[in-house]
Predicted model as a PDB file, atoms N, CA, C, CB and O in Angstrom, pLDDT in the B-factor column:
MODEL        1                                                                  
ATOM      1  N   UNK A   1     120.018  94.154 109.297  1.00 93.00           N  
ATOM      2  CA  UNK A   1     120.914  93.440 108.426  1.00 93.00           C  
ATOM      3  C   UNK A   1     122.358  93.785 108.784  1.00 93.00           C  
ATOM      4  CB  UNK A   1     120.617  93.767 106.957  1.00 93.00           C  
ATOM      5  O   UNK A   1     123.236  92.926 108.705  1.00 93.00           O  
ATOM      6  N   UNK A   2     122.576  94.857 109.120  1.00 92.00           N  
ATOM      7  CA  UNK A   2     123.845  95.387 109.247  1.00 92.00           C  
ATOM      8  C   UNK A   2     124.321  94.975 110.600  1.00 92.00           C  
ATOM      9  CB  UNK A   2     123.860  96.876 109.040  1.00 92.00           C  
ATOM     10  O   UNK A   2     125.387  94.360 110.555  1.00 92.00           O  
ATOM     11  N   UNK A   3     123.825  95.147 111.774  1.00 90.00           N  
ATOM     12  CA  UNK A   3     124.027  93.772 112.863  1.00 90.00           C  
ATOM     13  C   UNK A   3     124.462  92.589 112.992  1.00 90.00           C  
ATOM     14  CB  UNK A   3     123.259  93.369 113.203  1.00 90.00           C  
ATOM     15  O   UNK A   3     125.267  92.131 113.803  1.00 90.00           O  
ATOM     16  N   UNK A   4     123.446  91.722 111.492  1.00 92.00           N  
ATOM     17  CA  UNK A   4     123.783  90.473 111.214  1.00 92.00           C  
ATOM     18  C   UNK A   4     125.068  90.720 110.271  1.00 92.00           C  
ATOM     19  CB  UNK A   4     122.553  89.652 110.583  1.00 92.00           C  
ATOM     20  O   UNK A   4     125.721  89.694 110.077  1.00 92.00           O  
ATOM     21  N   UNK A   5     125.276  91.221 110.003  1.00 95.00           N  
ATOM     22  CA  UNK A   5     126.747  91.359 108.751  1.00 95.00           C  
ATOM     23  C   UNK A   5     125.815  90.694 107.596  1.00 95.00           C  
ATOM     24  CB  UNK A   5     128.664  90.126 109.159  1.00 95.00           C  
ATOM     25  O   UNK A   5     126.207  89.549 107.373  1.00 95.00           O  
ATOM     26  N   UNK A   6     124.580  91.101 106.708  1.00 96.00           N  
ATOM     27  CA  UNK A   6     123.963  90.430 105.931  1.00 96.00           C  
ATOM     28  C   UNK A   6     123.429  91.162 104.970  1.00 96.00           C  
ATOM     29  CB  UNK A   6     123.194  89.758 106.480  1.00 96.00           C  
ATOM     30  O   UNK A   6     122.660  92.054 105.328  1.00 96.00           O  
ATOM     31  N   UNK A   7     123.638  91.018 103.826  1.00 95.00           N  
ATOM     32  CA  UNK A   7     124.020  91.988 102.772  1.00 95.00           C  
ATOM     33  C   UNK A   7     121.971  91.358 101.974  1.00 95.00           C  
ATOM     34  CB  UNK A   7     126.182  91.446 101.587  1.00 95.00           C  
ATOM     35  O   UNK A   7     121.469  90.266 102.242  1.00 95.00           O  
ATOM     36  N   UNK A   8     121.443  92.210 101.266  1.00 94.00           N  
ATOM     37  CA  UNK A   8     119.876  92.295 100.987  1.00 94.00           C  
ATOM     38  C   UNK A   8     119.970  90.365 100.065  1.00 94.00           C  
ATOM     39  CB  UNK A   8     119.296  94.245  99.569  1.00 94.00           C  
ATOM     40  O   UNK A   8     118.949  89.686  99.961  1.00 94.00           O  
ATOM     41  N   UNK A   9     121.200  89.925  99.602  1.00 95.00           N  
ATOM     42  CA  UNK A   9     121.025  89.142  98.903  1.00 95.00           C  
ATOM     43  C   UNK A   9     120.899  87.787  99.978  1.00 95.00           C  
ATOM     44  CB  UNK A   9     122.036  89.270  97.843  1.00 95.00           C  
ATOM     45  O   UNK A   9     120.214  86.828  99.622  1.00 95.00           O  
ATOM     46  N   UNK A  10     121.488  87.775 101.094  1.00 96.00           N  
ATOM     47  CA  UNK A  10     121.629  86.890 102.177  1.00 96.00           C  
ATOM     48  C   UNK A  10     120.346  87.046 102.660  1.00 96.00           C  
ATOM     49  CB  UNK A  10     122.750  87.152 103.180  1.00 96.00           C  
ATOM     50  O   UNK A  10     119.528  86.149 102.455  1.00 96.00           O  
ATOM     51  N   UNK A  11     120.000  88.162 103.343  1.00 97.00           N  
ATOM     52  CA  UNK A  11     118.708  88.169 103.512  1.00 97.00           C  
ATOM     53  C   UNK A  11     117.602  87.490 103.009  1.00 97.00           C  
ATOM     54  CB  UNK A  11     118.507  89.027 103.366  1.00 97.00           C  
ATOM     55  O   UNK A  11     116.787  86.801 103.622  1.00 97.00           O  
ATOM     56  N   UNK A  12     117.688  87.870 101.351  1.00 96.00           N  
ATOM     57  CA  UNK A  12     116.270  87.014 100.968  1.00 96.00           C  
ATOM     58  C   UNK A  12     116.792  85.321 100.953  1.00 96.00           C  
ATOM     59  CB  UNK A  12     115.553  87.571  99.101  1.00 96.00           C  
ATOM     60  O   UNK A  12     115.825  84.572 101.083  1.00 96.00           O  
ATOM     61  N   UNK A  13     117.822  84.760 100.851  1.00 97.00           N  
ATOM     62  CA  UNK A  13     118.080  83.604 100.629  1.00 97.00           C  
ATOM     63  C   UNK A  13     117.701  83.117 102.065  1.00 97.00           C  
ATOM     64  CB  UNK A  13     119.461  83.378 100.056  1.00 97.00           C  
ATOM     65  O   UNK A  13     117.342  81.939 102.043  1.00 97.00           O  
ATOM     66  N   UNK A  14     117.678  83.668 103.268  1.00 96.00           N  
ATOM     67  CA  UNK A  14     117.113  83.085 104.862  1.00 96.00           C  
ATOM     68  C   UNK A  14     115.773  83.297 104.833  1.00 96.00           C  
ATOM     69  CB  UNK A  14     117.704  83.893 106.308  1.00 96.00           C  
ATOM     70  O   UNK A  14     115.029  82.548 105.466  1.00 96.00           O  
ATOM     71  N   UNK A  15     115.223  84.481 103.999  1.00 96.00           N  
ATOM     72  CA  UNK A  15     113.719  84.474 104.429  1.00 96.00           C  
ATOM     73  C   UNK A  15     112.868  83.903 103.292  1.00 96.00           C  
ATOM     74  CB  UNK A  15     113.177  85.988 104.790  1.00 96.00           C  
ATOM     75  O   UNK A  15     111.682  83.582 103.206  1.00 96.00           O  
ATOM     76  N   UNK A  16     113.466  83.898 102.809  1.00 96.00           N  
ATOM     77  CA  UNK A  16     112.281  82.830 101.472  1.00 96.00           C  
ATOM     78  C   UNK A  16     111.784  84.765 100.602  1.00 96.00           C  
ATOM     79  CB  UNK A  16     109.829  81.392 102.828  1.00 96.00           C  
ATOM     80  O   UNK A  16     111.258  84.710  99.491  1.00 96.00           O  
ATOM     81  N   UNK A  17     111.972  85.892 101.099  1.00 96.00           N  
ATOM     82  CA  UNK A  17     111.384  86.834 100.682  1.00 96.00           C  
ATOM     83  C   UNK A  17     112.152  87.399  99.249  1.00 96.00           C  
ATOM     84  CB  UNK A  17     111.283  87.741 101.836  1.00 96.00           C  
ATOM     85  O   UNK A  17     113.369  87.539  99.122  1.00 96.00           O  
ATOM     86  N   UNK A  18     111.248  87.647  98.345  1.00 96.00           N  
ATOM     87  CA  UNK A  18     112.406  88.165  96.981  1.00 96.00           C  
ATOM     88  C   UNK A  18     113.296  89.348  97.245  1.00 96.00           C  
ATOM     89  CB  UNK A  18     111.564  88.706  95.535  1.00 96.00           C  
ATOM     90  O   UNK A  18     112.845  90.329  97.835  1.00 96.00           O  
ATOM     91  N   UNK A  19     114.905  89.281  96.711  1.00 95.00           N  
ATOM     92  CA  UNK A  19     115.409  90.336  96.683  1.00 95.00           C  
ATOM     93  C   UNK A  19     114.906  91.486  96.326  1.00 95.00           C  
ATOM     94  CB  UNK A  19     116.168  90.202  96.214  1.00 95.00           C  
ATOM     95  O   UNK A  19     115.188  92.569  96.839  1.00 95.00           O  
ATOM     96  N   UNK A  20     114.040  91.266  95.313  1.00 94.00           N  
ATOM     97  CA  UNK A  20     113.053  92.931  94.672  1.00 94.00           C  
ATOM     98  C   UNK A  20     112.582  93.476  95.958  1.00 94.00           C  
ATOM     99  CB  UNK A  20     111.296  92.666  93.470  1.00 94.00           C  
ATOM    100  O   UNK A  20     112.723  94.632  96.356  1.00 94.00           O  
ATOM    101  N   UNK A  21     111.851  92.227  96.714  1.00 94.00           N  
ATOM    102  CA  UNK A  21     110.871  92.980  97.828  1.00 94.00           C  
ATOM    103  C   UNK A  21     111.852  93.585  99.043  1.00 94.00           C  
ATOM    104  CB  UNK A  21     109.643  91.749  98.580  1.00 94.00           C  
ATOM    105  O   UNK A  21     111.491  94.500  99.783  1.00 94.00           O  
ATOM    106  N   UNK A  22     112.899  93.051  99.106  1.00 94.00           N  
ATOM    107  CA  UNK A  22     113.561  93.792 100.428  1.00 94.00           C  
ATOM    108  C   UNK A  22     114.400  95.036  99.581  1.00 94.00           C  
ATOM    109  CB  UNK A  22     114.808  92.568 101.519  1.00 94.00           C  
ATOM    110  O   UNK A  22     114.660  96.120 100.103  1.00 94.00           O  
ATOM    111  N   UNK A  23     114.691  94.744  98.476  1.00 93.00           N  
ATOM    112  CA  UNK A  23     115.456  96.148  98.217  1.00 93.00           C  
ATOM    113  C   UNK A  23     114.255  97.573  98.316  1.00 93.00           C  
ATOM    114  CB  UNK A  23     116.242  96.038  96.399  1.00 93.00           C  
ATOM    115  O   UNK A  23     114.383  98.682  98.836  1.00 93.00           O  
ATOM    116  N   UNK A  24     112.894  96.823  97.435  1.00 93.00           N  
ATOM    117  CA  UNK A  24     111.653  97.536  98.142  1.00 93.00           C  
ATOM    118  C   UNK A  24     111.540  98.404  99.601  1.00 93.00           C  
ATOM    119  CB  UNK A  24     110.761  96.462  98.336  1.00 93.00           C  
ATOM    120  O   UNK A  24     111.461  99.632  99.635  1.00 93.00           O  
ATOM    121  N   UNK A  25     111.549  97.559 100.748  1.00 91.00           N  
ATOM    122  CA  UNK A  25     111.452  97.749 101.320  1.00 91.00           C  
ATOM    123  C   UNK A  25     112.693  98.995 102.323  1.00 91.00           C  
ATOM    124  CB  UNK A  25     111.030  96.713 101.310  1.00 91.00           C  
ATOM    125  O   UNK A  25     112.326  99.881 103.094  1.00 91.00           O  
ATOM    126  N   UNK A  26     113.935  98.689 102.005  1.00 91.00           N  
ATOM    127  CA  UNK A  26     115.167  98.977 102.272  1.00 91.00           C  
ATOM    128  C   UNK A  26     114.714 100.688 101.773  1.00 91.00           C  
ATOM    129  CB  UNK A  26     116.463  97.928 101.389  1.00 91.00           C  
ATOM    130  O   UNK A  26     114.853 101.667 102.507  1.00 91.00           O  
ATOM    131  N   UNK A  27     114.081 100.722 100.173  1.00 92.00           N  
ATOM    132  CA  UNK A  27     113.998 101.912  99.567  1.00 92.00           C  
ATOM    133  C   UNK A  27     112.836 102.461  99.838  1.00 92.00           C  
ATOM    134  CB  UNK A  27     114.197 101.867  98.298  1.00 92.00           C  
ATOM    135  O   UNK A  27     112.353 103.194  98.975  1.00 92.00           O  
ATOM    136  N   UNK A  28     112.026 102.218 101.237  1.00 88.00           N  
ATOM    137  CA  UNK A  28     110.730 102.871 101.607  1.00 88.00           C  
ATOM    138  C   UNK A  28     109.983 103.015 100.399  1.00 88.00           C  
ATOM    139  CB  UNK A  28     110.888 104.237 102.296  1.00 88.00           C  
ATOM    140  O   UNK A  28     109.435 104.063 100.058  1.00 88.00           O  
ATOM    141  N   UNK A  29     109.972 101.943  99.757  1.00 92.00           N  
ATOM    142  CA  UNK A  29     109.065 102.133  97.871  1.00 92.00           C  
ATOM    143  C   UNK A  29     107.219 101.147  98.610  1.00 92.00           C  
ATOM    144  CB  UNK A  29     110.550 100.354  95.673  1.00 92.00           C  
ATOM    145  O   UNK A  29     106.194 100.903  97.972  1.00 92.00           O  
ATOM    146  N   UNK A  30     107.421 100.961  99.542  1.00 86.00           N  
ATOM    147  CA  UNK A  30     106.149 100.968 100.618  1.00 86.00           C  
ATOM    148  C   UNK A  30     105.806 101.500 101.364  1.00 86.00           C  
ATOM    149  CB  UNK A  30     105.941 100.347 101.218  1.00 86.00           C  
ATOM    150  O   UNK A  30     106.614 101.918 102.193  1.00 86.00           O  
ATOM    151  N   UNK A  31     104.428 101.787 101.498  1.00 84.00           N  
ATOM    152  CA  UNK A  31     103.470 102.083 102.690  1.00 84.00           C  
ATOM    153  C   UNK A  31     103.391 101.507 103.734  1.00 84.00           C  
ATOM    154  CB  UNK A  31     102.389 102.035 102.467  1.00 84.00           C  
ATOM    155  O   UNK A  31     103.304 101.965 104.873  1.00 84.00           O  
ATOM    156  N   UNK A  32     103.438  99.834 103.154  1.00 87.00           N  
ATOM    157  CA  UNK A  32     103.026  99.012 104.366  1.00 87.00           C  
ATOM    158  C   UNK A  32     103.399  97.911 104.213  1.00 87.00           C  
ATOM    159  CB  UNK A  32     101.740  98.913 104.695  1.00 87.00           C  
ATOM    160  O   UNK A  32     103.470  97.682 103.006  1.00 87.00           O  
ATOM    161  N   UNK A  33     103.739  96.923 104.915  1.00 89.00           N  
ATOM    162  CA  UNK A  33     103.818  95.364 104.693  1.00 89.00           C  
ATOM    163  C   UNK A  33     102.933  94.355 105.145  1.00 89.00           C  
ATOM    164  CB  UNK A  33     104.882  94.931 105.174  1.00 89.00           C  
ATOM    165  O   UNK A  33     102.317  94.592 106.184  1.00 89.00           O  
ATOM    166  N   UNK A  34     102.766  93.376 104.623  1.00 93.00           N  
ATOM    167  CA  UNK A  34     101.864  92.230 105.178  1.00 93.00           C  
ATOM    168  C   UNK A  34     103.192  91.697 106.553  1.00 93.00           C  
ATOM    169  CB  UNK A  34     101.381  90.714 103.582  1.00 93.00           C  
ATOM    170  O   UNK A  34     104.422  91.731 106.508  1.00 93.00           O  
ATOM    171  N   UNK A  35     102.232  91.240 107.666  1.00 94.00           N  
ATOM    172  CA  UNK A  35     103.019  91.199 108.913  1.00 94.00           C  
ATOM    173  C   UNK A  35     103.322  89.355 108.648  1.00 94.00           C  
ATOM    174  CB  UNK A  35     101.955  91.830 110.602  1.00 94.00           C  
ATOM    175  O   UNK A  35     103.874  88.801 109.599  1.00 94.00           O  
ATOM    176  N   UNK A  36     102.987  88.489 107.454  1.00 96.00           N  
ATOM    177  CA  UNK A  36     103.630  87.239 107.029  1.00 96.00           C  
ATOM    178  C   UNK A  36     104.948  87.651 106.317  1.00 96.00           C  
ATOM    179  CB  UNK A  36     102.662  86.366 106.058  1.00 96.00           C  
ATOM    180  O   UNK A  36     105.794  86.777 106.126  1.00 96.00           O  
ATOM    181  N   UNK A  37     105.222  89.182 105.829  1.00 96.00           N  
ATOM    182  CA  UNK A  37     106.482  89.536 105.195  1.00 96.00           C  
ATOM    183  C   UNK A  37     107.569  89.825 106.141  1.00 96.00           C  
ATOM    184  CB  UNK A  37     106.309  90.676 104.336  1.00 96.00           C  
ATOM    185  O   UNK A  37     108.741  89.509 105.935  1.00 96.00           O  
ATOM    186  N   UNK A  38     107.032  90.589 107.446  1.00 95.00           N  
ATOM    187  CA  UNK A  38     107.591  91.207 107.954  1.00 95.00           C  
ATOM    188  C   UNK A  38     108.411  89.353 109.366  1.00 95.00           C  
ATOM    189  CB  UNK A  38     106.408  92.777 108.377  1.00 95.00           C  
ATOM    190  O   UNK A  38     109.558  89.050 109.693  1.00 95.00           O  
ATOM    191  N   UNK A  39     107.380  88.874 109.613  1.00 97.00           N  
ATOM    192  CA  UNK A  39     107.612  87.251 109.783  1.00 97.00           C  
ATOM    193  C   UNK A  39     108.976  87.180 109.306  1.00 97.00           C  
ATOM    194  CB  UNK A  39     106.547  86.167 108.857  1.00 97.00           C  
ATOM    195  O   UNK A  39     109.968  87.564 109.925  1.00 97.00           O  
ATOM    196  N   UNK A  40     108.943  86.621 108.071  1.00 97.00           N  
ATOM    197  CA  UNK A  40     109.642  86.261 107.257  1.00 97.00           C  
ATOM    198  C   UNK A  40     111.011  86.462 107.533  1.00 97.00           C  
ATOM    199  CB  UNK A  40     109.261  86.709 106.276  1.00 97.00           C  
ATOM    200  O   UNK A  40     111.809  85.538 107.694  1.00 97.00           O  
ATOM    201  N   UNK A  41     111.347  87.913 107.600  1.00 96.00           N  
ATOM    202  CA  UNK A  41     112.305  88.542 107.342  1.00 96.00           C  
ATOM    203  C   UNK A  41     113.049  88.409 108.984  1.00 96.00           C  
ATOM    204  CB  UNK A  41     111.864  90.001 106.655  1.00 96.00           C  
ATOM    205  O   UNK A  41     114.219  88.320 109.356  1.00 96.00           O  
ATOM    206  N   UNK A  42     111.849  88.442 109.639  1.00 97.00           N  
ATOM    207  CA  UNK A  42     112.692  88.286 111.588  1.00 97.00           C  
ATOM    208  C   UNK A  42     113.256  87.004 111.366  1.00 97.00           C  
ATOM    209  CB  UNK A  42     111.391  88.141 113.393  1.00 97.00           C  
ATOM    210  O   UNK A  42     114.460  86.908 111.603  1.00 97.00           O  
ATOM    211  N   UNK A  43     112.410  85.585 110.798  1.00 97.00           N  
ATOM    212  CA  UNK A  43     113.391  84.452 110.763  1.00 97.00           C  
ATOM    213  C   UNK A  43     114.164  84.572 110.038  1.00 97.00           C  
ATOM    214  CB  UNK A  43     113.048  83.344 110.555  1.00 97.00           C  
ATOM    215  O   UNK A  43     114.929  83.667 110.371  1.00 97.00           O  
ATOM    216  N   UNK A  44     114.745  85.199 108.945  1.00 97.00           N  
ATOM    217  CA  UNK A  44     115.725  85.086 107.878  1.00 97.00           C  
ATOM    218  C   UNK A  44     116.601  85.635 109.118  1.00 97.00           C  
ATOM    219  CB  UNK A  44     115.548  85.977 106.232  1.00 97.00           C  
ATOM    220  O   UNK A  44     117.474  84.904 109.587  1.00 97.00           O  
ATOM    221  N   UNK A  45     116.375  86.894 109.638  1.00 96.00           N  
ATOM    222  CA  UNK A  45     117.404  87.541 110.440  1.00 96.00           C  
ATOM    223  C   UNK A  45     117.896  86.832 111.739  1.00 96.00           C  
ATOM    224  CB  UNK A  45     116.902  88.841 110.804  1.00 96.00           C  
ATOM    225  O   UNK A  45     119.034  86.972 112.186  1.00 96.00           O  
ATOM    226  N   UNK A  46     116.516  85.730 112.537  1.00 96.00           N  
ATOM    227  CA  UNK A  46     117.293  84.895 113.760  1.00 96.00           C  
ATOM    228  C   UNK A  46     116.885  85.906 114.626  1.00 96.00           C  
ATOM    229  CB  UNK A  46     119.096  84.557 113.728  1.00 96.00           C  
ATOM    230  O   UNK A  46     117.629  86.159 115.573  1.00 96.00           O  
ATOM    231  N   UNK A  47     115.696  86.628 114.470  1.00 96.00           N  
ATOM    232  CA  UNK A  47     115.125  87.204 115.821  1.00 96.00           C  
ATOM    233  C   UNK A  47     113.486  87.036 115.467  1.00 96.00           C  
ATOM    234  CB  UNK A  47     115.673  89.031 116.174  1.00 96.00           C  
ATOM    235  O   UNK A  47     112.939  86.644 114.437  1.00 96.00           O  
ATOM    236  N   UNK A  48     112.962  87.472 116.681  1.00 95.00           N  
ATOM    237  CA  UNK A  48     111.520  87.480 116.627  1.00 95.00           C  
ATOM    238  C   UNK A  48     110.648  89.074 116.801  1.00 95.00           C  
ATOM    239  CB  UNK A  48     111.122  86.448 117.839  1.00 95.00           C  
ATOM    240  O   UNK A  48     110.967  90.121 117.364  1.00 95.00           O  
ATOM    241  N   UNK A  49     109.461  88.664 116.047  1.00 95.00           N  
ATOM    242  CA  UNK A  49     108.950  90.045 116.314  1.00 95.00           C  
ATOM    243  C   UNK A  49     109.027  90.921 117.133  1.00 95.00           C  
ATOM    244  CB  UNK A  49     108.095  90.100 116.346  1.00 95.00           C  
ATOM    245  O   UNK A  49     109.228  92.117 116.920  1.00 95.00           O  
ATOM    246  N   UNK A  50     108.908  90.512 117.899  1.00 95.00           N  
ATOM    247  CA  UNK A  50     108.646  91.260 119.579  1.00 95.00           C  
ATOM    248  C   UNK A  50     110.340  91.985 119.258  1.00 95.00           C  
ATOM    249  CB  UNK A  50     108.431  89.683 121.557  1.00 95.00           C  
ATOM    250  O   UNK A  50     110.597  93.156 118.978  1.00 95.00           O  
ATOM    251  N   UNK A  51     111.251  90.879 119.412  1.00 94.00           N  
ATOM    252  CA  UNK A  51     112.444  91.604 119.170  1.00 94.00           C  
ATOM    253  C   UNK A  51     112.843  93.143 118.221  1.00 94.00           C  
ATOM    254  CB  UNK A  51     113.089  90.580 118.645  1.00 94.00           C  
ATOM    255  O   UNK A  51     113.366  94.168 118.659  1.00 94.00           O  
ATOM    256  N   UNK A  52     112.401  92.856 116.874  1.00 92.00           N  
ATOM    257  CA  UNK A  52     112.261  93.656 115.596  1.00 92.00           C  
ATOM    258  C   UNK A  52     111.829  94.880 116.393  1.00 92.00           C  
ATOM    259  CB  UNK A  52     111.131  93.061 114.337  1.00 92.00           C  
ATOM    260  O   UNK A  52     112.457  95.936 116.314  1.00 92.00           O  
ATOM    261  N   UNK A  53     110.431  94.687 117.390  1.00 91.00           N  
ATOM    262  CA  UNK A  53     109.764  95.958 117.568  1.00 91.00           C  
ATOM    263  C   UNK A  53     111.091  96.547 118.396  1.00 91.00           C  
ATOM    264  CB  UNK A  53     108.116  95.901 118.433  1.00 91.00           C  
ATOM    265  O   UNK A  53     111.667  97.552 117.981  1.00 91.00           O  
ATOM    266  N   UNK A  54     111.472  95.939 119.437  1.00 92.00           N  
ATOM    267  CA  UNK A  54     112.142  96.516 120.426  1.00 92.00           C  
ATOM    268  C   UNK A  54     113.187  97.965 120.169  1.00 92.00           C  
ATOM    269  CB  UNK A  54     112.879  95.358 120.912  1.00 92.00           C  
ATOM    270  O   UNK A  54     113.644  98.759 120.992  1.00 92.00           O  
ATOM    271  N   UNK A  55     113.316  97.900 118.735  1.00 87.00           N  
ATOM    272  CA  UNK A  55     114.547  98.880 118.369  1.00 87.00           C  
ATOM    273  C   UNK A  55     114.126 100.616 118.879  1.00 87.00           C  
ATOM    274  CB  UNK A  55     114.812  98.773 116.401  1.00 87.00           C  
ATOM    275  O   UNK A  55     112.960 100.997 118.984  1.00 87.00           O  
ATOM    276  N   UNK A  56     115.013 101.261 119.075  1.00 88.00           N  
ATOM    277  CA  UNK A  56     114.760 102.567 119.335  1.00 88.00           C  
ATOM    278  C   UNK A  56     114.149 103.009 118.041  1.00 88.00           C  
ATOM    279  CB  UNK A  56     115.999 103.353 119.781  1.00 88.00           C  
ATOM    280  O   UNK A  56     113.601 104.097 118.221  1.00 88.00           O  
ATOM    281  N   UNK A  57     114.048 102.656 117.000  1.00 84.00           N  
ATOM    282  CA  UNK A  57     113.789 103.417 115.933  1.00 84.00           C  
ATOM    283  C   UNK A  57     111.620 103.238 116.060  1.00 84.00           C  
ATOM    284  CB  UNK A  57     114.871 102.579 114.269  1.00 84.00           C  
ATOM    285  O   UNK A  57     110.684 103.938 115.673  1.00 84.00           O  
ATOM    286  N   UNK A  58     111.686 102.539 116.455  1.00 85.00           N  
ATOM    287  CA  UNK A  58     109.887 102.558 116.735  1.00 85.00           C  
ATOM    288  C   UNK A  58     109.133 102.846 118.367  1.00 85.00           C  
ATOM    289  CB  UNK A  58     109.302 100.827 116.306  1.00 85.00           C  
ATOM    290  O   UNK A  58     108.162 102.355 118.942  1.00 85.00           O  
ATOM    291  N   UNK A  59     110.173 103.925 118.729  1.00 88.00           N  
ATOM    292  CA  UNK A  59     110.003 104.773 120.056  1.00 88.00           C  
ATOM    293  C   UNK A  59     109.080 105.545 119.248  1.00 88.00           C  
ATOM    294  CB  UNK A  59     111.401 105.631 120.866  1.00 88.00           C  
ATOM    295  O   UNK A  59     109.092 105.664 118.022  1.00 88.00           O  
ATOM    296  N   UNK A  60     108.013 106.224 120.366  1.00 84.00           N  
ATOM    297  CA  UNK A  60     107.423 107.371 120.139  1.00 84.00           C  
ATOM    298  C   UNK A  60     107.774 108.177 119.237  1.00 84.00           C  
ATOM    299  CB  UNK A  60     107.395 107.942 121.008  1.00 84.00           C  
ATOM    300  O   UNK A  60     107.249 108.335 118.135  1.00 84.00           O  
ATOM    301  N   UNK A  61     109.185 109.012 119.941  1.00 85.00           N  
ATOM    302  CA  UNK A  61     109.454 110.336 119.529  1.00 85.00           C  
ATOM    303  C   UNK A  61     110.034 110.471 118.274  1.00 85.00           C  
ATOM    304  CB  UNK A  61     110.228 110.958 120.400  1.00 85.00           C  
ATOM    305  O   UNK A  61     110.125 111.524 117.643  1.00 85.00           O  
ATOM    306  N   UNK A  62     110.536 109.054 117.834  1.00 80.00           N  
ATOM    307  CA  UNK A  62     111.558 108.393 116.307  1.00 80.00           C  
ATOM    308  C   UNK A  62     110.260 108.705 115.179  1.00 80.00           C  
ATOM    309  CB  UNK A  62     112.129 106.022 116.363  1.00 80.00           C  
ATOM    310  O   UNK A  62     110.621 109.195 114.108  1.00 80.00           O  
ATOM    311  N   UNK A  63     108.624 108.419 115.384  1.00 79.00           N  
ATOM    312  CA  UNK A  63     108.191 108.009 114.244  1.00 79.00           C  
ATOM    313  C   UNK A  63     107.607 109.274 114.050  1.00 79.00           C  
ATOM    314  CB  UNK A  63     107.374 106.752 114.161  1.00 79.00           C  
ATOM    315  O   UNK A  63     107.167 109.943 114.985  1.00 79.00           O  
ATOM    316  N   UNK A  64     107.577 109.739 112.505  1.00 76.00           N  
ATOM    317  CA  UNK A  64     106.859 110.291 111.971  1.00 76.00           C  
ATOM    318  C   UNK A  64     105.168 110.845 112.286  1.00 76.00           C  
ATOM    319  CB  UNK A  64     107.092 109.647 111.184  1.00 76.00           C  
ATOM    320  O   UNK A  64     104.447 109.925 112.670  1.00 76.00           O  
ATOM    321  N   UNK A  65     104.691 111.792 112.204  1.00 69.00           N  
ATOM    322  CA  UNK A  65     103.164 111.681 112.752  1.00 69.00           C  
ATOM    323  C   UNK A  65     102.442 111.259 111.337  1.00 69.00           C  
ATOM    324  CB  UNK A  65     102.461 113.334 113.500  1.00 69.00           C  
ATOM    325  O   UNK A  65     101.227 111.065 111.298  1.00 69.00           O  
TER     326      UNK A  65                                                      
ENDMDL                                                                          
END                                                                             
């Protein structure tokens, strides 16, 4: 979001997804997402999955065991 200059309320208005659920999400108040949410949110943002994955933050050594 912060890339896009797109504040959680812009967000849900591109992805069809409720503000509750991305502030949700924003606040790790999940385990997990359905990958039609996670969809969602790459078109609201104007990238694609594959893209989303690409970030350093879902390298190996970044995730949690």
């Amino acid at each position: 979001m912060a890339e896009k200059h797109m504040t959680g309320y812009a967000l849900s208005a591109k992805s069809g997804i409720p503000k509750s659920t991305i502030g949700n999400i924003l606040n790790c108040t999940f385990d997990s997402m359905k990958l039609r949410v996670l969809h969602d949110i790459c078109q609201g943002l104007g990238i694609g999955i594959p893209e989303f994955f690409a970030s350093p933050l879902f390298e190996e050594d970044n995730l949690e065991p």
